[in-house]
N, C-alpha and C positions, 0 to 999 in steps of 0.2 A: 709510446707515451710514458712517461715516468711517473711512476704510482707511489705512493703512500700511503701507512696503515691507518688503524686510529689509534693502535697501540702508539708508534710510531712519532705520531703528530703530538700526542698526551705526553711524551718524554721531550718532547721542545717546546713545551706547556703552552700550544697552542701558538704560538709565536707568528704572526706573518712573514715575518725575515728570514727565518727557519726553513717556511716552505717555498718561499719564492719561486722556485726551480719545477716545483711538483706540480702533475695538471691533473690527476685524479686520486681519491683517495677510496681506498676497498677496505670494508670492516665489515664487522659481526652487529646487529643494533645490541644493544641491553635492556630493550623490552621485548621485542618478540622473538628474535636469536636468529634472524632473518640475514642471508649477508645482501647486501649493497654498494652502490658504490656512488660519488657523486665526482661529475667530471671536472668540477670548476672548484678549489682548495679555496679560493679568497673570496668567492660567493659564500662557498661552506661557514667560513667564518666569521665574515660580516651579517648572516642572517642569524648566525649566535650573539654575537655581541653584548645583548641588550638582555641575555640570560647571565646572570651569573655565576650560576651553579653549574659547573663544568661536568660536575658528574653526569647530567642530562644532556650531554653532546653528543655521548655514545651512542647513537641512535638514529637508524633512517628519518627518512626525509617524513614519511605519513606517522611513527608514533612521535616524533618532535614537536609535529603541526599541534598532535593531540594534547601535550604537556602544555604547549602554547597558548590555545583556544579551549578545547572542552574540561579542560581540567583545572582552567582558572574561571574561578565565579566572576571577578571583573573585565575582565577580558568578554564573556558571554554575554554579562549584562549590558555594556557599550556596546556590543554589534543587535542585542535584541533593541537596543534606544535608536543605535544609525537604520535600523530595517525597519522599525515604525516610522520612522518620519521619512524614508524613501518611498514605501507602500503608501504614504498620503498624500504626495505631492500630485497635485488634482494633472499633470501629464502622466503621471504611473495610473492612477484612479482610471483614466479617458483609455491609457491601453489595455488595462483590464476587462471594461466593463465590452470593451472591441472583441476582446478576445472570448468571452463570455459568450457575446452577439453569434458571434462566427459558428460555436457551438452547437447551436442551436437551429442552423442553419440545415434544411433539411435535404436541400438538394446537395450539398458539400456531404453532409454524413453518407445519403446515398451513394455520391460516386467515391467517397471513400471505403465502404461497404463491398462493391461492385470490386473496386481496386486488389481489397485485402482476399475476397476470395476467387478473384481468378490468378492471385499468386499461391493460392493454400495450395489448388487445383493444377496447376500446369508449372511453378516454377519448382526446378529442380532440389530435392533439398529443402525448403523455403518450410514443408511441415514437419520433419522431423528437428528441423532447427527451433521451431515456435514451440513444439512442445516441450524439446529438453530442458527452455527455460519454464517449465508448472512441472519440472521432473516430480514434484512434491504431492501433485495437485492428483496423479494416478494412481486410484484404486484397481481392485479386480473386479468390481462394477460396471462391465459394459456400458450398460444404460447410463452412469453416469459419464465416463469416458465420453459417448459421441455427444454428448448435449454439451460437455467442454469444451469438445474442438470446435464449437460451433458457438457458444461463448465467449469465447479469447477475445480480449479487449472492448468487452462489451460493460457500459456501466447501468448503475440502476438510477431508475427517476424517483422523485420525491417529491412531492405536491399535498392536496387536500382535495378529497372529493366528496360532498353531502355533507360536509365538515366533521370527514373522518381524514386521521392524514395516513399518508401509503409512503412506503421507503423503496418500492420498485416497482416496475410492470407489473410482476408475476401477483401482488397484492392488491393493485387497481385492478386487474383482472379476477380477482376473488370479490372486492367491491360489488363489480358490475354483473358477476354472477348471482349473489346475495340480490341484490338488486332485481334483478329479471324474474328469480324465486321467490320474491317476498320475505325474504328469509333475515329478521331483526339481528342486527349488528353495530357491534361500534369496537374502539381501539380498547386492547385489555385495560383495565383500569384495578385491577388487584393489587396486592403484594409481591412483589418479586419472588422469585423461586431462587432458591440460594443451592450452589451446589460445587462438590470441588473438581478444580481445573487441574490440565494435564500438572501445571508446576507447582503444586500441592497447595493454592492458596485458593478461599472460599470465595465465590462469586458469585454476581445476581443477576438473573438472567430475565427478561419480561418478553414474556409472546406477543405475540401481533393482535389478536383480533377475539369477543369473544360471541356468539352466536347463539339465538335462542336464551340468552340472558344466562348459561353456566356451560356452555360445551366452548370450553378452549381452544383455540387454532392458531399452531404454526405455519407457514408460509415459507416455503424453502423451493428457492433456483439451484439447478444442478449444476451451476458454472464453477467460474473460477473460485471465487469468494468461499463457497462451501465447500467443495472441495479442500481448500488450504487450510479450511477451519473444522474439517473432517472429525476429528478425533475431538474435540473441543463440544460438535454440533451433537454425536450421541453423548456424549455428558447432560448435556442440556437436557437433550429427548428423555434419558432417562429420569434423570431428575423430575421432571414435569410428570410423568406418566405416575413418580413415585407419590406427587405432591397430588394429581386430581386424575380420579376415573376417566371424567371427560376429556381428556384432553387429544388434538389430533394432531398428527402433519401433513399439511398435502404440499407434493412437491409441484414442479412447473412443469412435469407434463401428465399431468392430470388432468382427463377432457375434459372437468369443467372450469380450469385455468386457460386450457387451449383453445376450447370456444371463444375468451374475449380476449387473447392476450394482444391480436394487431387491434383491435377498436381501442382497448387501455392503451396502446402506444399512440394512435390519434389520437384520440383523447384530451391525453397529459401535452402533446406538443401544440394541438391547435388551443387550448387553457391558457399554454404559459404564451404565446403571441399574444 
């Protein structure tokens, strides 16, 4: 196959008559310094065209897309106007609200469930492949490790119970312990706790829940989520600890979260039917 550079092509200033002959073209990009190559020279060209600045030709096929689309404000604004009015045409609305249904569907999550861990368990490969993708997500915390592998792909529910509202099991399940205790609660209603984050900017952090009318409570699942937010989540802890005496974290296997955590997942799914 006969190649061309982009040196090359830039010295017949782009010409189509030039390359006629050429069926691939190999270069350097001049944003990431990446080489590539594209096989088709008058697709190459014709999907430039409509640039005029040739200096931005030098360049693969994904940072070109990017000069195209995320680096032009009009260009992003026109596709955020065409994705509103496609997200509302009441047939997108009907596959949505289908696909929402399905979700929720309990006997499908089950054999989905069912599915995913007798491939964790017997397919070859299949767990070291799932975790290298949370390579991020592994501490030297045992404890938290196996509550991960047993996490993955697992989300949280969010609802109102007693018209307090919960952002996952692991807090319905704190709920309904409060609940069986006697024990007065509602969602934190303070001032945010301000504190600085891994990339040096200040931010505000609000706990879950507060008990007995001044003993503060975080709420922490050992999955994926906390995990990736690792370094982020003892920022938080400390700050809190710095900001109020009372203040606690119980994690999700704490037995009195693991007391209610299957009835908090009945619960929230026979609620939301």
């Amino acid at each position: 196959m006969k190649t061309i550079t982009l040196k090359e092509l830039k010295d017949l200033n782009y010409s189509p008559k030039g390359v006629s002959n050429y069926k691939l073209i190999e270069g350097e990009c001049s944003k990431c310094n990446q080489n590539f190559e594209y096989s088709n020279v008058k697709k190459f060209l014709r999907n430039r065209k409509s640039n005029q600045n040739k200096d931005e030709w030098d360049t693969c096929a994904k940072c070109y897309l990017k000069l195209k689309t995320i680096e032009d404000s009009k260009w992003m604004e026109a596709n955020r106007q065409a994705q509103l009015i496609a997200q509302n045409r009441p047939e997108q609305k009907k596959r949505n609200a289908e696909g929402v249904s399905k979700s929720w569907d309990q006997e499908r999550k089950s054999k989905a469930s069912d599915f995913l861990k007798k491939r964790w368990e017997n397919e070859e490969g299949f767990a070291e492949k799932a975790l290298k993708n949370f390579e991020w997500t592994q501490t030297n915390d045992e404890r938290h490790n196996e509550i991960l592998k047993r996490s993955l792909g697992a989300g949280g529910l969010k609802g109102e119970y007693q018209g307090i509202r919960y952002d996952s099991a692991v807090e319905l399940s704190f709920l309904l312990w409060c609940e069986n205790k006697n024990i007065p609660i509602k969602r934190y209603d303070l001032a945010p706790i301000s504190y600085l984050a891994e990339d040096g900017k200040t931010r505000l952090y609000f706990p879950d829940f507060i008990i007995y009318h001044n003993q503060i409570i975080e709420i922490k699942g050992l999955g994926v989520y906390y995990q990736k937010n690792y370094q982020r989540n003892l920022l938080k802890i400390d700050a809190a600890q710095k900001f109020c005496q009372n203040y606690k974290v119980i994690f999700s296997d704490d037995e009195c979260l693991k007391k209610f955590y299957k009835k908090a997942r009945k619960l929230h799914h026979e609620t939301k039917k």
